[in-house]
VOGU-3710 file (C-alpha; in Angstrom, 3 decimals, decimal comma):
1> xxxxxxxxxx> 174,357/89,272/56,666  175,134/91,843/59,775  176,165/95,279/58,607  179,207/96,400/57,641  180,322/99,315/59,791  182,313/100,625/57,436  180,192/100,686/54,982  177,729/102,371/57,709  180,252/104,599/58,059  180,775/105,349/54,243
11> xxxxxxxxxx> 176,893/105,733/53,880  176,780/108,415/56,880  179,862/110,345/55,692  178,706/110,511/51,815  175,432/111,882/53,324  176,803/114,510/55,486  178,747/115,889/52,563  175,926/115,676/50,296  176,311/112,278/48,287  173,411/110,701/49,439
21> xxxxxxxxxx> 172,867/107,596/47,717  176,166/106,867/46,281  176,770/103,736/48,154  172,538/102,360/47,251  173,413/103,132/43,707  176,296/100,878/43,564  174,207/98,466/45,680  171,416/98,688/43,121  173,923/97,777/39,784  174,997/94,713/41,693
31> xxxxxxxxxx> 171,534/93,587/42,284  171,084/94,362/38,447  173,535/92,006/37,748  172,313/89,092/39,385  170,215/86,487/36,786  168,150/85,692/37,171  167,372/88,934/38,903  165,995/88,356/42,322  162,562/89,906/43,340  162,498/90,097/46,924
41> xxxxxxxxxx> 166,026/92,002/47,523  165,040/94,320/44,546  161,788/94,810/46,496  163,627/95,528/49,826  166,179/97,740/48,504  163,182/100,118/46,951  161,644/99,962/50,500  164,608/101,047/51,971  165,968/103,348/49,908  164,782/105,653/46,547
51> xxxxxxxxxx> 165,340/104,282/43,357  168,166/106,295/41,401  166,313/107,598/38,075  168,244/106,361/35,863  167,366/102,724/37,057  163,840/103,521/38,166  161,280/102,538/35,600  163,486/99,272/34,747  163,639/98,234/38,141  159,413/98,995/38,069
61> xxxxxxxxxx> 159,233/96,692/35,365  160,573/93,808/36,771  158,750/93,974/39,911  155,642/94,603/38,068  155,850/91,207/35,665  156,558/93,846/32,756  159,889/92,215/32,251  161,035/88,453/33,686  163,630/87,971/36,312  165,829/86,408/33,349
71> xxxxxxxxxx> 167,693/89,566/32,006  168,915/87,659/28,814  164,745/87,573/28,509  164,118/91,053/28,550  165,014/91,810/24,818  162,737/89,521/23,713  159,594/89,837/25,832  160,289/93,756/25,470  159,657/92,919/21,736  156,084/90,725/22,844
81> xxxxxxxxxx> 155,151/94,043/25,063  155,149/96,151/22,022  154,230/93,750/19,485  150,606/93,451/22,027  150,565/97,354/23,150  150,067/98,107/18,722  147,790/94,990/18,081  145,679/96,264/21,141  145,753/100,078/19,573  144,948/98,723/15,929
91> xxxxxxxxxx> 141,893/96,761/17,105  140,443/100,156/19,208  140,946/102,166/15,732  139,285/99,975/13,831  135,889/99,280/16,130  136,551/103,046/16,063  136,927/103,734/20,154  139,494/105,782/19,405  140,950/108,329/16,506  143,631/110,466/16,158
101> xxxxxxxxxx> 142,243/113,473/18,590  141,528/110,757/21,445  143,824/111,369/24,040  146,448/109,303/24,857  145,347/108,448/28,846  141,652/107,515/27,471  143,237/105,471/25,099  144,619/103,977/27,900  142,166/103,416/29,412  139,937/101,606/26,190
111> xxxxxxxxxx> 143,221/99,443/26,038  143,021/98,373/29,598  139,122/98,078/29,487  139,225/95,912/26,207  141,983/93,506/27,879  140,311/93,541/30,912  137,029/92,539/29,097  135,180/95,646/30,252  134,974/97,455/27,007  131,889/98,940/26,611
121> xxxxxxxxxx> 129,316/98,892/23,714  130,210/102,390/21,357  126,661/103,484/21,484  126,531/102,538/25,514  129,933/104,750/25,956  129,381/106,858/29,307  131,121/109,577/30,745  134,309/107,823/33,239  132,815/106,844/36,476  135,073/106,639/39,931
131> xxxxxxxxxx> 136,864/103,970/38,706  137,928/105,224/35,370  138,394/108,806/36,934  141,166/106,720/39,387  143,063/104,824/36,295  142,979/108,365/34,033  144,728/109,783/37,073  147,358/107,457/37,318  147,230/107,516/33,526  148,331/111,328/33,602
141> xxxxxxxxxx> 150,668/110,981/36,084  152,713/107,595/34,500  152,916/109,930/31,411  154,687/112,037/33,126  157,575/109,447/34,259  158,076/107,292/31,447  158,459/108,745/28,144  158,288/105,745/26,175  154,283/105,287/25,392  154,553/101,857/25,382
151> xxxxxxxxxx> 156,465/101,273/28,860  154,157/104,111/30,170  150,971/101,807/29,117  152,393/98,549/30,212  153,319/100,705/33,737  150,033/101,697/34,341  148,386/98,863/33,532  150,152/96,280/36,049  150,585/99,244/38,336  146,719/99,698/38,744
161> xxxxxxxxxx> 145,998/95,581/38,607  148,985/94,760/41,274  147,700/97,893/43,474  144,177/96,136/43,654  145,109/92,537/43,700  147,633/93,482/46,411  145,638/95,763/48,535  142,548/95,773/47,568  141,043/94,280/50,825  143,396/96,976/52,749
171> xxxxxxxxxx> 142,339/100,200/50,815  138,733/100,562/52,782  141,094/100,619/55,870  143,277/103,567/55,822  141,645/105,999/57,072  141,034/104,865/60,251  144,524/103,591/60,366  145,321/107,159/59,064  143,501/108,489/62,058  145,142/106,159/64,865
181> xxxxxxxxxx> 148,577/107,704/63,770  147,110/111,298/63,599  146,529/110,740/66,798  149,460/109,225/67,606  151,634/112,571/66,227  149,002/115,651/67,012  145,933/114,339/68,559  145,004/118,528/68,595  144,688/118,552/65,028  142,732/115,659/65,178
191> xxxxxxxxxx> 140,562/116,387/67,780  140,110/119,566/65,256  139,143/117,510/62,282  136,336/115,447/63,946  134,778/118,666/65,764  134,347/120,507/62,232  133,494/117,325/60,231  136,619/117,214/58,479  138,011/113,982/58,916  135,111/111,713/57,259
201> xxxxxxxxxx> 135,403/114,505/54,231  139,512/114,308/53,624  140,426/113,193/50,082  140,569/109,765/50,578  139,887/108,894/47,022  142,760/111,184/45,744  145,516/109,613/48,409  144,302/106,108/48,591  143,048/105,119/45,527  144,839/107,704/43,123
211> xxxxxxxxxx> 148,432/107,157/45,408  148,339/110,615/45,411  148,227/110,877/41,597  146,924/114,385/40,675  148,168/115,505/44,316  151,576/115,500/44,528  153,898/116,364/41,193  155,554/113,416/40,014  159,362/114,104/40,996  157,759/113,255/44,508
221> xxxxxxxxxx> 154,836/111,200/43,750  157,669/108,541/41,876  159,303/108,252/45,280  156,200/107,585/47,063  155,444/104,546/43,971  158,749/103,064/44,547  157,615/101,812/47,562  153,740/101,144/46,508  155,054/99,020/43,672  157,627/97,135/45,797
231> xxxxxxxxxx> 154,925/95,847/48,305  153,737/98,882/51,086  150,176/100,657/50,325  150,803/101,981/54,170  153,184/104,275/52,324  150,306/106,240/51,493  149,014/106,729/54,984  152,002/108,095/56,179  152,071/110,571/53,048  149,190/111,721/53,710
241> xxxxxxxxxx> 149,753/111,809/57,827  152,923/114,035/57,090  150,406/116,568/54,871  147,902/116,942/57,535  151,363/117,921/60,380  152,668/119,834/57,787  149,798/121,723/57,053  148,570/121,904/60,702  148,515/125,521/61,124  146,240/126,268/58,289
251> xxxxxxxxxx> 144,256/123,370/58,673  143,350/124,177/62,494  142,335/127,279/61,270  139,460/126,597/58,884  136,163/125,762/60,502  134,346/124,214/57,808  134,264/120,824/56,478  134,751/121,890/53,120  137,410/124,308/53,453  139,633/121,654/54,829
261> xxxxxxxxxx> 138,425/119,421/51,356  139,253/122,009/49,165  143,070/122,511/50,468  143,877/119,418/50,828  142,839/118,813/47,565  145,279/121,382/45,864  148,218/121,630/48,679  150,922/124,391/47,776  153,364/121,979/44,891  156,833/123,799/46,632
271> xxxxxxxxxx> 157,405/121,591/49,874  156,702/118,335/48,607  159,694/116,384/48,072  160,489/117,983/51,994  156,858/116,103/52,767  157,473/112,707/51,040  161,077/112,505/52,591  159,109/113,025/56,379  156,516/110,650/55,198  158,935/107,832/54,663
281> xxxxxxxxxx> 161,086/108,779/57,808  157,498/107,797/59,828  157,100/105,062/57,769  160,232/103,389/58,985  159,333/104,898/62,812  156,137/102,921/63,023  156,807/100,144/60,809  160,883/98,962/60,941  163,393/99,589/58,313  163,116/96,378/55,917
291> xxxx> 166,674/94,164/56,140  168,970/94,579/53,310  171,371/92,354/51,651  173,268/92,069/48,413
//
């Protein structure tokens, strides 16, 4: 469908005088209505644009198999969710994995081991490895978003099996991709990174396996998972591009390897809705604005 220039002209004036969004909202709540609902323009609006709030962990539930396209559906299989989230919880109480001090993102994480057929034996229960230390991240994070424990469960636990069925293969990739547009933007600062050691020590586990869980606070880090859950993991390369140019001046001016680690690791919490918005504006720069139409 070719755009509509005045709605173009609608969208530009709303967001001049500070009503961003109004126009994607109503955009969004006729996509709602469709049934059944259909996946790929629900997955290209949340590239395009953020998800409103209020719609937000709904419109993550359909595109991550939570709920089916069918709305007249969701009732029921909303029921199955829960009825299989306490089944799941009874059966980890009673081979006693977990009690009533466990807390609630390592229960999470016995619930996604035991349907992932991973649980281990009681007595052969080790401290979380990588892996484990990745899904209690996202864990904390999702807990954060969705107040409901069982959507914040069933969240996490497609979240974290679409992100590695999706991308997967990709994952062991960005950071050199990371690097090609670092050089790209400020070839200085990268030039920087490899002469102190820097670059093969960033955080790569934090941004590209954790989506920046446990780095970002989650009014921005939901923005960045709108687009991770509708079908871009280079989302994350361009988050974490936009931290190293935003942080440039610091960064060029610690010499050691570890330093740089150690920052980027806790970056200042103020500027980072400023840093996401940036991140996405690249996004679109170096990889097109995905076609809308409702």
């Amino acid at each position: 469908m070719a755009d509509d220039p005045q709605r173009n002209f609608r969208s530009a004036y709303y967001e001049k005088v500070g009503f961003r969004g109004v126009e994607e909202k109503k955009s969004l709540e006729i996509l709602l209505k469709d049934n059944p609902l259909d996946l790929e323009k629900l997955s290209t609006f949340s590239q395009r644009f953020p998800l409103p709030s209020m719609y937000r962990i709904h419109v993550w539930k359909v595109l991550l198999g939570i709920l089916p396209p069918h709305s007249d559906s969701h009732a029921l299989v909303g029921g199955y969710r829960k009825e299989q989230y306490q089944d799941i919880l009874v059966a980890l109480e009673v081979m006693r994995y977990i009690n009533s001090s466990t807390p609630s993102t390592h229960i999470h994480l016995r619930m996604f081991q035991l349907e992932s057929q991973v649980l281990p034996r009681c007595s052969e229960t080790l401290p979380p490895d990588d892996m484990d230390e990745e899904f209690l991240a996202i864990s904390r994070a999702m807990e954060e978003i969705a107040e409901d424990p069982v959507d914040c469960y069933w969240l996490i636990k497609c979240f974290v099996n679409q992100f590695h069925a999706k991308f997967g293969d990709s994952i062991p990739h960005l950071p050199k991709s990371l690097e090609h547009y670092l050089s790209q933007e400020e070839p200085r600062l990268l030039n920087h990174l490899k002469i102190t050691g820097a670059l093969s020590q960033l955080p790569y586990s934090l941004w590209f396996r954790c989506c920046f869980a446990g780095c970002l606070p989650e009014c921005s880090l939901q923005r960045v998972w709108d687009k991770v859950i509708s079908g871009s993991c280079k989302i994350l390369v361009f988050v974490a591009l936009e931290i190293l140019l935003s942080y440039k001046i610091v960064l060029m001016a610690i010499n050691r390897a570890e330093g740089v680690g150690k920052f980027l690791c806790n970056i200042p919490q103020e500027n980072t809705d400023a840093i996401v918005t940036k991140a996405i504006d690249l996004w679109h720069k170096y990889c097109g604005t995905p076609m809308h139409t409702v």
